[in-house]
C-alpha positions, -999 to +999 in steps of 0.1 A: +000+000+000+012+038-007+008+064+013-024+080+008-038+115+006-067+138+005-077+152-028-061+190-021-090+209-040-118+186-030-107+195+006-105+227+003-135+233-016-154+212+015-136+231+040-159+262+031-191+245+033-184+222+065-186+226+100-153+218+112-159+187+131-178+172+098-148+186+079-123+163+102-149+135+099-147+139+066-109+139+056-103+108+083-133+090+067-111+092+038-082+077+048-101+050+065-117+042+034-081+042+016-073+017+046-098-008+039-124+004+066-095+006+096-061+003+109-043-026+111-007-036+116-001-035+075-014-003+070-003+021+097+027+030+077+003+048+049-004+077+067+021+101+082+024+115+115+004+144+110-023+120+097-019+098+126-026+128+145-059+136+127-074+102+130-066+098+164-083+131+168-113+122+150-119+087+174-117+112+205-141+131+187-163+098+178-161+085+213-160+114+235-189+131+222-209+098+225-194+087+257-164+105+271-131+093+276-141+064+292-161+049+264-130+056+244-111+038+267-135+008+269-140+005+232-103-002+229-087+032+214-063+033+245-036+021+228-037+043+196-047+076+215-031+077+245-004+051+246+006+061+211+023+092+204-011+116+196-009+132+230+023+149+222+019+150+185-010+174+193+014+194+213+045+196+192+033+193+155+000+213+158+008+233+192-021+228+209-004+226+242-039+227+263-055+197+246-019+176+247-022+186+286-059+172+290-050+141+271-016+132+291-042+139+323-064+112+306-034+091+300-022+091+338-056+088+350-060+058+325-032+041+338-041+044+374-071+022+366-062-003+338-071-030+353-111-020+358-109-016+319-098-052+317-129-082+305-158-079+292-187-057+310-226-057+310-239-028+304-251-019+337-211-026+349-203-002+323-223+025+331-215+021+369-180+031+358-184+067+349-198+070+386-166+048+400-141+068+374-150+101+385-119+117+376-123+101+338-156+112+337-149+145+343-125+146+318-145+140+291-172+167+299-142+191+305-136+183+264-168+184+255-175+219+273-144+237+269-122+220+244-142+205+210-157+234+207-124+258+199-102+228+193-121+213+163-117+246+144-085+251+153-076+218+139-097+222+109-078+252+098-043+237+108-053+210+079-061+233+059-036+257+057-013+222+056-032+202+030-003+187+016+008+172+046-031+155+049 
């Protein structure tokens, strides 16, 4: 597989007409369609860091607006968004130093309770955990109340001003 990228005009003709959130959705939907529907151990090395970055952006988007961090955590992401290098990434290659903070916060928080993210849960387990993981919990409303909101713009506009890189 080569590496793959976004049509540059198509983009940037979108960008105009899309919220930024659906303009993110939109270039990761992309790439995951490029990828044969997801990421997998053959295909990581087709998109770059900077794409990386996006998609891992766009599952924190996916999964913290439906559930916060710790459905994110639960439907297995951990590894790719807070174990990989995304946290930083967000911090050195599109400086968004508050949103690298929040997600290294998740990431220690994460790892203080692993293990109650290990086997399967009903759902009733599941839900008791965002009253157990308080501190997780909060997390994810802090993103949705004071992060996607002048984050996903932000972002947005770093992609396009960068469009050759994405």
């Amino acid at each position: 597989m080569n590496e793959i990228h976004i049509n540059k005009e198509q983009a940037l003709a979108a960008y105009d007409e899309m919220a930024p959130a659906d303009f993110i959705v939109m270039v990761t939907d992309y790439y995951l369609e490029q990828l044969g529907g997801g990421l997998t151990a053959d295909n990581m090395m087709c998109l770059n860091a900077h794409q990386h970055t996006l998609l891992a952006y766009r599952y924190v988007l996916d999964e913290v607006m439906e559930g916060g961090f710790i459905q994110l955590i639960e439907n297995g992401y951990a590894p790719y968004v807070l174990e990989g290098p995304f946290p930083l990434a967000v911090k050195k290659l599109w400086e968004r130093k508050e949103l690298s903070k929040l997600l290294f916060d998740v990431k220690k928080e994460y790892h203080r309770h692993m293990e109650d993210f290990e086997g399967e849960k009903t759902e009733e387990e599941f839900m008791a955990m965002y009253e157990q993981l308080e501190k997780l919990n909060d997390y994810g409303d802090d993103f949705l109340d004071d992060y996607q909101e002048k984050e996903s713009p932000a972002i947005a506009q770093i992609v396009k001003e960068n469009i050759e890189l994405f």
